[in-house]
C-alpha positions in Angstrom: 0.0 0.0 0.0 2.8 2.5 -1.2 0.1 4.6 -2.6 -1.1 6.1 1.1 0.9 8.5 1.7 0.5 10.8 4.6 -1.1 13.4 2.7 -3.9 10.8 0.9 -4.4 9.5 4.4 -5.4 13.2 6.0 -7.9 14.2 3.1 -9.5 11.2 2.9 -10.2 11.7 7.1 -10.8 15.3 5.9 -13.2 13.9 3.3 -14.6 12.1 5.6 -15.2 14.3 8.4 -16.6 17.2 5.8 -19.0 14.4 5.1 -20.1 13.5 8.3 -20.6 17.0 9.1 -22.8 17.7 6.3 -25.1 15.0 6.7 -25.4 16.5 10.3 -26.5 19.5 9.3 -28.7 18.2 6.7 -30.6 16.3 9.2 -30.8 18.5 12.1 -32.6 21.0 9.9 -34.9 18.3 8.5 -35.6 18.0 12.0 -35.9 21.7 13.0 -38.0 22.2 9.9 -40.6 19.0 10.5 -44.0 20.0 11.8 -44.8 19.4 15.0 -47.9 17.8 17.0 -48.7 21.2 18.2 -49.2 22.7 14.8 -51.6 19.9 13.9 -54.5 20.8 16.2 -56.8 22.0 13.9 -58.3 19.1 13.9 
């Protein structure tokens, strides 16, 4: 495995992390966003 160098081995954890973090965001404001029971008593 020549091919990992130091460098390749930090952006891929990078990557990885970037990643992670997004898909954090994207579902906290999915959550955030949702409706909740309280706006549903119209009925």
């Amino acid at each position: 495995m020549e091919f990992m160098t130091r460098e390749l081995w930090d952006a891929l954890i990078i990557g990885i992390i970037i990643i992670g973090l997004i898909l954090a965001f994207l579902r906290l404001r999915a959550d955030l966003t949702r409706p909740t029971d309280d706006d549903q008593q119209g009925d």
